[in-house]
PARO-893487 format. One record per residue (C-alpha): residue number from 0; residue in three letters; x, y, z. Coordinates in Angstrom, 1 decimal, m for minus. Each point is the difference from the previous one (the first is absolute). Layout:
<donus>
(donu NUM; "ALA"; (X; Y; Z))
...
</donus>
This chain:
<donus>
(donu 0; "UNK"; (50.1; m54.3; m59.5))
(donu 1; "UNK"; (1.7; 0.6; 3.4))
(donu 2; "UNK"; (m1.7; m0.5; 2.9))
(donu 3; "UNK"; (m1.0; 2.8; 2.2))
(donu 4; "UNK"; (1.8; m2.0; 3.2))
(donu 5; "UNK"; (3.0; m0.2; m1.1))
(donu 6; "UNK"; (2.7; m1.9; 1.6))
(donu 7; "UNK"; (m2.5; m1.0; 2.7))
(donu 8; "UNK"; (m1.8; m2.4; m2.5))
(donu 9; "UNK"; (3.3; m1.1; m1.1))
(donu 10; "UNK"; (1.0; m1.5; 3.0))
(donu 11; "UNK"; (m3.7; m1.8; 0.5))
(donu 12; "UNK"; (0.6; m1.7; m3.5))
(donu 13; "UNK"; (3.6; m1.5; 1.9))
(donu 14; "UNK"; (m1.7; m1.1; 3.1))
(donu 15; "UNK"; (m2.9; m1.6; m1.9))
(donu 16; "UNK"; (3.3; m1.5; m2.3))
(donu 17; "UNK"; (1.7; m1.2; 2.9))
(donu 18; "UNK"; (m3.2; m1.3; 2.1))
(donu 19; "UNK"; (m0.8; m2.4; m3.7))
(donu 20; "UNK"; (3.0; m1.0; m0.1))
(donu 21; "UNK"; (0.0; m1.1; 3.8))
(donu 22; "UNK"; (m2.9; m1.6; m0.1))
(donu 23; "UNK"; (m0.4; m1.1; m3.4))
(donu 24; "UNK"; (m3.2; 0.3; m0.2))
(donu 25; "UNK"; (m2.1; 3.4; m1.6))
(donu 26; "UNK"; (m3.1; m1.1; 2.3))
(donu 27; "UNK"; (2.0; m0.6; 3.2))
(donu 28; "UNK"; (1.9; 3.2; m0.9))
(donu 29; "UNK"; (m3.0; 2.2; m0.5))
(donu 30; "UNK"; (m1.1; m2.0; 3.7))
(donu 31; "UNK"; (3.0; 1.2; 1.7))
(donu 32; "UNK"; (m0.2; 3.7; m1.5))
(donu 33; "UNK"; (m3.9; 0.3; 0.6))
(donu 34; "UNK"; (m0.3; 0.9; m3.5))
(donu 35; "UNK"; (m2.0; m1.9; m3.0))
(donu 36; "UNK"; (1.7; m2.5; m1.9))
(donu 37; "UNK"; (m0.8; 2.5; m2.9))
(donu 38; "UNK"; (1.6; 2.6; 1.3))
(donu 39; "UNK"; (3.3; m1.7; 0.6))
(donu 40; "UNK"; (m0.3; m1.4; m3.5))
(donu 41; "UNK"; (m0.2; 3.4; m1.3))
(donu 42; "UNK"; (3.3; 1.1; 1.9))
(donu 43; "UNK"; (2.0; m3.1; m1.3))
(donu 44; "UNK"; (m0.8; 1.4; m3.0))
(donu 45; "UNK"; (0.6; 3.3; m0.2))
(donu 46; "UNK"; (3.3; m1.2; 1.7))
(donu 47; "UNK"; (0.6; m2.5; m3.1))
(donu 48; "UNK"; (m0.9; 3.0; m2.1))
(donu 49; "UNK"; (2.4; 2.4; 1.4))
(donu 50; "UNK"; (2.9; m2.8; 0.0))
(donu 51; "UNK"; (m0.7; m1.4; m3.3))
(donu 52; "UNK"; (0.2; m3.3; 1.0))
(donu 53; "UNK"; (m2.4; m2.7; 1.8))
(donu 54; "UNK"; (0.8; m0.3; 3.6))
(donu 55; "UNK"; (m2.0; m2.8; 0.4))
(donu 56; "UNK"; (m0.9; m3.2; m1.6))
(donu 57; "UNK"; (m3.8; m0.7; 0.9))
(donu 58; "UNK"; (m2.0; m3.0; 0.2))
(donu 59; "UNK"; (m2.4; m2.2; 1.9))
(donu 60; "UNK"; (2.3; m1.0; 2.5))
(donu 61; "UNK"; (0.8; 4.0; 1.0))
(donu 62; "UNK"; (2.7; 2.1; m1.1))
(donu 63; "UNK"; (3.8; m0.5; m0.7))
(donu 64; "UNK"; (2.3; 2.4; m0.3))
(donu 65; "UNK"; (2.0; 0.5; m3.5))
(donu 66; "UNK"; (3.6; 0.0; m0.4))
(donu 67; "UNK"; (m0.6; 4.1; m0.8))
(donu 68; "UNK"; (m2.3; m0.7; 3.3))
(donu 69; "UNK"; (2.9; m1.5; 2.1))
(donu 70; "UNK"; (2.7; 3.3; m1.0))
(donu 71; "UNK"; (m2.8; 2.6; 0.5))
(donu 72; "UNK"; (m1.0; m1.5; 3.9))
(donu 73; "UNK"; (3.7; 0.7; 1.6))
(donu 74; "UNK"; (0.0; 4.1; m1.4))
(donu 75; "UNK"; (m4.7; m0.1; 0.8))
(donu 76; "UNK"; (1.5; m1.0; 3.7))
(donu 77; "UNK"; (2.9; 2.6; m0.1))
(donu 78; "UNK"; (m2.1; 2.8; m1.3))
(donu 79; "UNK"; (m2.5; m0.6; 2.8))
(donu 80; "UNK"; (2.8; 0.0; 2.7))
(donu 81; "UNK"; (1.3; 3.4; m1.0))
(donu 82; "UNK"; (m3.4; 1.5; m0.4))
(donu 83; "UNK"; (m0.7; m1.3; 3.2))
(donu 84; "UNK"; (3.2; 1.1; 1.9))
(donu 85; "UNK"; (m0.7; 3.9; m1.8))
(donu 86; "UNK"; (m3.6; 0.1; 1.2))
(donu 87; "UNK"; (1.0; m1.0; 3.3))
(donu 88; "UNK"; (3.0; 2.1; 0.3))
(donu 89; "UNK"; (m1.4; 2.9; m1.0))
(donu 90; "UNK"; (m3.4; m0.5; 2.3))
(donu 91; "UNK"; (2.2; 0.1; 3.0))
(donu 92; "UNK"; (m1.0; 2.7; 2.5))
(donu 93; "UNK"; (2.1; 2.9; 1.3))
(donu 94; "UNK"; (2.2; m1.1; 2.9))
(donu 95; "UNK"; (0.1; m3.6; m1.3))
(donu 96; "UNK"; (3.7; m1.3; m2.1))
(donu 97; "UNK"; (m1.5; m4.1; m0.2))
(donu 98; "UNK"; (m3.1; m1.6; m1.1))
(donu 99; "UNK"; (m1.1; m3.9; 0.6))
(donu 100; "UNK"; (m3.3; m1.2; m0.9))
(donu 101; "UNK"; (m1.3; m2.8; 2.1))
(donu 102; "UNK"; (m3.1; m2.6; m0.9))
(donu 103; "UNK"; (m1.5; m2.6; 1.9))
(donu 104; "UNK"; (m3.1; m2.6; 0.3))
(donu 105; "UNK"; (m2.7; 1.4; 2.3))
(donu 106; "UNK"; (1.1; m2.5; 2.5))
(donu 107; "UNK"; (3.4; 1.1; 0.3))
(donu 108; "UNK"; (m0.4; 3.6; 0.9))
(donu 109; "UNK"; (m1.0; m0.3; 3.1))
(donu 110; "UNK"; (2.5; m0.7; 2.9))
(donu 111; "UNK"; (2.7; m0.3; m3.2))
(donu 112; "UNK"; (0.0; 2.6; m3.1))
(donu 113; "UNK"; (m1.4; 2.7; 2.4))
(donu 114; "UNK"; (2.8; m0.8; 2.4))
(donu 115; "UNK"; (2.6; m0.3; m2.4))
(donu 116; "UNK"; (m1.2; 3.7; m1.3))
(donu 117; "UNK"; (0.6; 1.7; 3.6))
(donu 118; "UNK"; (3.5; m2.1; 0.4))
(donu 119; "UNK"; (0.8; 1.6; m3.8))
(donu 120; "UNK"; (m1.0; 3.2; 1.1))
(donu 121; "UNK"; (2.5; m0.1; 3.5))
(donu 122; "UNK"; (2.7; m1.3; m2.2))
(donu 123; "UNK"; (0.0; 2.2; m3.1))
(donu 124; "UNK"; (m2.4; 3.2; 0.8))
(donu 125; "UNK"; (1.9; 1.3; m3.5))
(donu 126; "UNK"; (m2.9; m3.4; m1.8))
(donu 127; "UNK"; (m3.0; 1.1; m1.5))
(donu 128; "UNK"; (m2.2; m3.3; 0.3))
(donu 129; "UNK"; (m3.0; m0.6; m2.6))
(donu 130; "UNK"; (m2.1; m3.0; 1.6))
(donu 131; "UNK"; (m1.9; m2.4; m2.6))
(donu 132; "UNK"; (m2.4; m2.9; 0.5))
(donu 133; "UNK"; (m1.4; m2.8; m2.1))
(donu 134; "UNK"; (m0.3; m3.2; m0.5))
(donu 135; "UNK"; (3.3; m2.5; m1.5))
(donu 136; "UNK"; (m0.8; 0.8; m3.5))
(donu 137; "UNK"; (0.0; 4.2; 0.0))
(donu 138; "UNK"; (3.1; m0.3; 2.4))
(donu 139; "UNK"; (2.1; m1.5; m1.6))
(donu 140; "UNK"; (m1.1; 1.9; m3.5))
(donu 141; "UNK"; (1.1; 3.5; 1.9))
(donu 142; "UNK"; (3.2; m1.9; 1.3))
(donu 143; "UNK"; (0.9; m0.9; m4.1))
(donu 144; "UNK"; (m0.8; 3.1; m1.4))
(donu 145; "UNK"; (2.6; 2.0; 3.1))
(donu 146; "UNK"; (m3.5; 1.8; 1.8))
(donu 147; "UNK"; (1.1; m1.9; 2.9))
(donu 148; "UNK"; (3.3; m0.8; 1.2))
(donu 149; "UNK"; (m1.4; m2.7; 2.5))
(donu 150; "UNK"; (m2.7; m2.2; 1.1))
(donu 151; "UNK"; (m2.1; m2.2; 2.9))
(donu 152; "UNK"; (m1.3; m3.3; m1.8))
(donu 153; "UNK"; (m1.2; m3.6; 1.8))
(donu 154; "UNK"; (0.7; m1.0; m4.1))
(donu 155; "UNK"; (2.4; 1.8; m1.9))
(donu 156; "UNK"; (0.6; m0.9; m3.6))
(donu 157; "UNK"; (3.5; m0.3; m1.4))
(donu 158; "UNK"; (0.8; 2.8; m2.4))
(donu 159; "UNK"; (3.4; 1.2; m1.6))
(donu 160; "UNK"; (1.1; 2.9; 1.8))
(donu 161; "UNK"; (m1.6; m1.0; 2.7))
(donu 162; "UNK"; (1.4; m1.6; 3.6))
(donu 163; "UNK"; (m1.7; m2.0; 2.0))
(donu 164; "UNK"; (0.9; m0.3; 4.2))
(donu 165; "UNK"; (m2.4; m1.8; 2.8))
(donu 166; "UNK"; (m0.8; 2.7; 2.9))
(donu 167; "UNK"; (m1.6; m2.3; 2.5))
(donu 168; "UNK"; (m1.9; m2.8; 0.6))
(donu 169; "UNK"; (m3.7; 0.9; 0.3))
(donu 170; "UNK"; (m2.5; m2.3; 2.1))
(donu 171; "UNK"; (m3.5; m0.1; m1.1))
(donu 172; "UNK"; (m1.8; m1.4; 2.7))
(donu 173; "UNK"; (m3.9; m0.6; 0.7))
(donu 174; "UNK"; (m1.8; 2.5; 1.9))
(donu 175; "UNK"; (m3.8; 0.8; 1.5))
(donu 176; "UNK"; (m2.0; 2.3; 1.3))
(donu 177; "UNK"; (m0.6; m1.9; 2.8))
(donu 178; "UNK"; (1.4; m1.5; 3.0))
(donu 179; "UNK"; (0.5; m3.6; 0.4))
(donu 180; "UNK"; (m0.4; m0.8; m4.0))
(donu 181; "UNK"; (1.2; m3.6; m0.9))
(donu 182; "UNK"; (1.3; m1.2; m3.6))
(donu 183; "UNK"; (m2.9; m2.7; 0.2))
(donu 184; "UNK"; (m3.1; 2.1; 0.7))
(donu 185; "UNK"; (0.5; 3.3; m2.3))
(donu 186; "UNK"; (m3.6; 0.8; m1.6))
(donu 187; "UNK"; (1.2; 3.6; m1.2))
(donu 188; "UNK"; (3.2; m0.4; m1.6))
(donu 189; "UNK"; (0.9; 2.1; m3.0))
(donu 190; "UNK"; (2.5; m1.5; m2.5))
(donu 191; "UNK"; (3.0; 2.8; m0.8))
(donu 192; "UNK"; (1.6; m1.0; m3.4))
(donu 193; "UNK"; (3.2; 0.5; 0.9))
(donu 194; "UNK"; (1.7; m1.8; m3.2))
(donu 195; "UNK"; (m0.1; m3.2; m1.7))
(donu 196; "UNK"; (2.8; m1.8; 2.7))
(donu 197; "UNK"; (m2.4; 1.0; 2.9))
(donu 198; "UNK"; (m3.3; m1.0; m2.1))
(donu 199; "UNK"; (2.0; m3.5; m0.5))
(donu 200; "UNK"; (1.3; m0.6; 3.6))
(donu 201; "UNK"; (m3.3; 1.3; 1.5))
(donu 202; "UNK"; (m2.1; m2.8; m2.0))
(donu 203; "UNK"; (2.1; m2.4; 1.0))
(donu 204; "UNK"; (m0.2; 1.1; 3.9))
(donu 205; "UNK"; (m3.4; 1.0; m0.1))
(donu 206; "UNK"; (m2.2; m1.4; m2.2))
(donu 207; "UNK"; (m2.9; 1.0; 2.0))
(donu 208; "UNK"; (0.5; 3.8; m0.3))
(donu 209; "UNK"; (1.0; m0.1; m3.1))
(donu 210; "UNK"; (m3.1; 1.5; m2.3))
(donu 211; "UNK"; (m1.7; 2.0; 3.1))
(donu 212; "UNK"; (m2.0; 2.1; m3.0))
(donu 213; "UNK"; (1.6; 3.3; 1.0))
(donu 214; "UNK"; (3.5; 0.2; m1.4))
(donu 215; "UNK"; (2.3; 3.3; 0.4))
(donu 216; "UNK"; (3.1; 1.4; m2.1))
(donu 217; "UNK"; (0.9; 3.1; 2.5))
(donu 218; "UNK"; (2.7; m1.7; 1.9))
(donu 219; "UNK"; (0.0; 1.8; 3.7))
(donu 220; "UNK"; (m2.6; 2.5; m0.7))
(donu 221; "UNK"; (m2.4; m3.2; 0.7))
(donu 222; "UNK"; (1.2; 0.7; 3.4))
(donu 223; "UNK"; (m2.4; 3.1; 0.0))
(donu 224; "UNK"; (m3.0; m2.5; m1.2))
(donu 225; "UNK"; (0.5; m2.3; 2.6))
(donu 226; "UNK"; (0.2; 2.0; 3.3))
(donu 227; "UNK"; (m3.3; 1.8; m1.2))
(donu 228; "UNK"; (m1.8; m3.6; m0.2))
(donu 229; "UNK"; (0.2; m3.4; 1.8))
(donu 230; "UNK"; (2.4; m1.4; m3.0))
(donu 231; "UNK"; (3.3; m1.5; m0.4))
(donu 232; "UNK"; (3.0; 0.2; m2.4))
(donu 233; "UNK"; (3.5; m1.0; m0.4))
(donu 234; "UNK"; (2.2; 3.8; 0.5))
(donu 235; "UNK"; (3.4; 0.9; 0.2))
(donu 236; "UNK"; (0.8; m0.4; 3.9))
(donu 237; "UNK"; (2.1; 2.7; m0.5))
(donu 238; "UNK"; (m2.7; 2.2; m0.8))
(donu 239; "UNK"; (m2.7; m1.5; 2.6))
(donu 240; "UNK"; (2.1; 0.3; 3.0))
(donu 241; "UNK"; (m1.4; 3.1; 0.7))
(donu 242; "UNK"; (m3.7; m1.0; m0.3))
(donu 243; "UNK"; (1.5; m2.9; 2.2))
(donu 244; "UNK"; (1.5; 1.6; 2.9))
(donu 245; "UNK"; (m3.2; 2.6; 0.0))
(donu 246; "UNK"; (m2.1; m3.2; 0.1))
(donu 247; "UNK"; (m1.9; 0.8; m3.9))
(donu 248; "UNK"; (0.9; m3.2; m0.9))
(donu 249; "UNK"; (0.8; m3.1; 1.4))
(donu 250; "UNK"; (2.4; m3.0; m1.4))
(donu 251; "UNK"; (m1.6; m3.3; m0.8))
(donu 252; "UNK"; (1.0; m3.2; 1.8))
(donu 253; "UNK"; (2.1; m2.4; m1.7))
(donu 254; "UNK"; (m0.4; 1.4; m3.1))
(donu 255; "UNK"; (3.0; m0.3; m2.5))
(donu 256; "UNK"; (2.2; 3.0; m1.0))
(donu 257; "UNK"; (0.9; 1.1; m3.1))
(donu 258; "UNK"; (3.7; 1.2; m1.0))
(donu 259; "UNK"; (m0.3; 2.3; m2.8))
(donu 260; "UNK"; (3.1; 1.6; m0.8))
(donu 261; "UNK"; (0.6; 4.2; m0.6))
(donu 262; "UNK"; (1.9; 1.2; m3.1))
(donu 263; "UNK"; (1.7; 3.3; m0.4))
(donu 264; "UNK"; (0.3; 0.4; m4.0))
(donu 265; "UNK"; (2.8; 2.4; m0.9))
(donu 266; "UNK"; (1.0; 2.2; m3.6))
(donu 267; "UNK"; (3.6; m1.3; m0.1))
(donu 268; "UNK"; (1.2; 3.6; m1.3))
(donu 269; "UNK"; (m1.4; 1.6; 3.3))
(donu 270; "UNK"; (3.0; 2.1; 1.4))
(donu 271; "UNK"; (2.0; m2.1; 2.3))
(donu 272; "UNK"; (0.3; 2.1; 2.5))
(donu 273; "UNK"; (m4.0; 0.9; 0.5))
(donu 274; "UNK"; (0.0; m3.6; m0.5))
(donu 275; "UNK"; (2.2; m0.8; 2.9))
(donu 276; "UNK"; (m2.1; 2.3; 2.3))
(donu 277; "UNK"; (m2.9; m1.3; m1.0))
(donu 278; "UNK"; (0.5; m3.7; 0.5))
(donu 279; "UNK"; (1.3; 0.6; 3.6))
(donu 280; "UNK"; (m3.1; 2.4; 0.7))
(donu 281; "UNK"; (m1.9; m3.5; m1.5))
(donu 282; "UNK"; (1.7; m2.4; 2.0))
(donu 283; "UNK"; (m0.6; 1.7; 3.3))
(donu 284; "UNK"; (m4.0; 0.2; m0.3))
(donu 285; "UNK"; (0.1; m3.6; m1.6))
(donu 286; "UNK"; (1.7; m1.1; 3.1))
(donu 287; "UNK"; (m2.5; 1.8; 2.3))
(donu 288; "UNK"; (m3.0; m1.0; m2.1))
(donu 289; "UNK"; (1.4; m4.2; 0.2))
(donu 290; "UNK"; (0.0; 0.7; 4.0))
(donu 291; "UNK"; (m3.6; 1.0; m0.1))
(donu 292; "UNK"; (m0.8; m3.2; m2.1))
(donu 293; "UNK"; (1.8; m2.3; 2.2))
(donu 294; "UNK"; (m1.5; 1.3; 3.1))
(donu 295; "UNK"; (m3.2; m0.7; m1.8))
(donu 296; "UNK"; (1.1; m3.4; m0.4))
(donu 297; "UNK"; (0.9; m0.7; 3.3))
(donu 298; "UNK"; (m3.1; 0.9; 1.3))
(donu 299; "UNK"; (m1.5; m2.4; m2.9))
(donu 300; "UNK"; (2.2; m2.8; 1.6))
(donu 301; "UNK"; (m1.6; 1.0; 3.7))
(donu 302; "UNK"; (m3.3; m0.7; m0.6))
(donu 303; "UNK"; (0.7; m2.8; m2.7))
(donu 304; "UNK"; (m0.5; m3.5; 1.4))
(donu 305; "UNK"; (3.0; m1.4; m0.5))
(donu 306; "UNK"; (1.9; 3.1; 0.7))
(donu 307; "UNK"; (1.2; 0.5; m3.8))
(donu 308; "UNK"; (m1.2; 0.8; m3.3))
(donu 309; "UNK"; (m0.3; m1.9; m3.0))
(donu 310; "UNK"; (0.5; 1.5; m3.7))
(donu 311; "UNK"; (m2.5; m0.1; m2.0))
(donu 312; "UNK"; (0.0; m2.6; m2.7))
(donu 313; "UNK"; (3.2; m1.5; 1.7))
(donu 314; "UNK"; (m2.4; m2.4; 2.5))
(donu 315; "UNK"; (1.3; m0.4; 3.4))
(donu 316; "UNK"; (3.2; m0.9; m0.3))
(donu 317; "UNK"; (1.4; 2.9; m0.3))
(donu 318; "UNK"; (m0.2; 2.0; 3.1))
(donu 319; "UNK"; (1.9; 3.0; 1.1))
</donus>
């Protein structure tokens, strides 16, 4: 019997397809989908139904794809794209000829995506501009299936179709409530997870701090928790420069910095000349948003003993 949705369900049997056969895995599909494992079991199958053929050879290691598996992903990918590029063109409002989609980590809108949106808009006031958020995972999922053309990510994943660019150098540096806060006497730090290369390099650093019992995966918005509390994180000083200069938060003495790298995560079939546009618009905020990190910095290196700033995990021979 046909469903009563159509083409609509159509398409979530590819993306469930596609997100399997990315992750080859059912359970870390269904993870990544917010969806149970028996539900994306259910669309493979009715897939492999429609199809005639496996897609997928299963077993307790995960799920590989078929030879019928490895044909059927390149069109699953296609059909998504022009579905995609349809619903998109034809949602375009009245007095708009373009449309761009834009995602980005929580962390990155602010003093970057949001500035990025009002250098788009100068530039191209023809661009309708969607703006998504979410964390690696979902972002790069809409980027694959064509709902965006172009994303903010500390770690982007390598996709086909997909091109990769740095943006800028971030600096995460450790802040506090309070004035006068030292690296060796913090009693209220909060640990922000901020990835496996920064869990590594800050147990190597700073053992001491390492399991302070209150750990945090929002990136910046901890920012929020700490000026509200006598706490102290490691933040984007990009983002904290404000809180900074308004004196929210203070920087702590001699404590290491973090370099933590910005990725902008393009669709390679984006239009080359929106494209164009909107890497220049990107480069100019990046530029503006390094400048606030690096005057961060150099107020880090002020009140720093020895007048610079280690990196953390690197010990202290490397100084900048």
């Amino acid at each position: 019997m046909r469903n009563s949705h159509g083409s609509g369900m159509d398409i979530t049997l590819l993306k469930t397809f596609l997100e399997v056969a990315a992750t080859g895995s059912f359970v870390s599909a269904s993870e990544r989908l917010y969806v149970t494992q028996s539900a994306v079991s259910l669309r493979i199958q009715r897939l492999e139904d429609a199809l005639g053929k496996p897609m997928f050879t299963r077993s307790k290691a995960g799920a590989e794809l078929t030879n019928a598996g490895r044909e059927f992903e390149k069109y699953a990918l296609s059909i998504i794209r022009v579905w995609e590029e349809a619903r998109q063109q034809v949602a375009i409002p009245e007095g708009f000829t373009r449309s761009l989609t834009i995602g980005a980590q929580y962390s990155l809108w602010p003093r970057l995506g949001f500035r990025w949106i009002d250098g788009l808009q100068r530039a191209a006031p023809d661009l309708n501009i969607r703006a998504e958020l979410g964390m690696p995972d979902r972002l790069t999922r809409l980027l694959i299936e064509g709902i965006m053309q172009v994303g903010l990510l500390y770690m982007p994943q390598l996709r086909p179709g997909l091109l990769v660019e740095e943006v800028m150098e971030e600096e995460l540096v450790l802040v506090a409530s309070w004035a006068d806060a030292h690296i060796e006497n913090l009693d209220n730090y909060v640990f922000v997870d901020w990835g496996p290369e920064f869990v590594g390099a800050h147990a190597l650093a700073l053992p001491e701090l390492t399991n302070p019992g209150l750990t945090f995966s929002l990136g910046a918005m901890v920012a929020e928790y700490v000026i509200n509390r006598k706490a102290a994180a490691y933040l984007p000083a990009r983002y904290v420069k404000k809180y900074i200069d308004t004196g929210q938060l203070h920087l702590v003495r001699d404590a290491p910095r973090f370099p933590y790298p910005v990725w902008a995560v393009w669709r390679e079939d984006l239009d080359p000349a929106l494209a164009q546009i909107a890497k220049a618009e990107l480069a100019k905020v990046a530029g503006a948003a390094e400048a606030d990190g690096d005057a961060v910095l150099t107020q880090l290196r002020q009140i720093s003993d020895a007048r610079s700033v280690d990196v953390l995990g690197e010990g202290a021979q490397t100084k900048t």
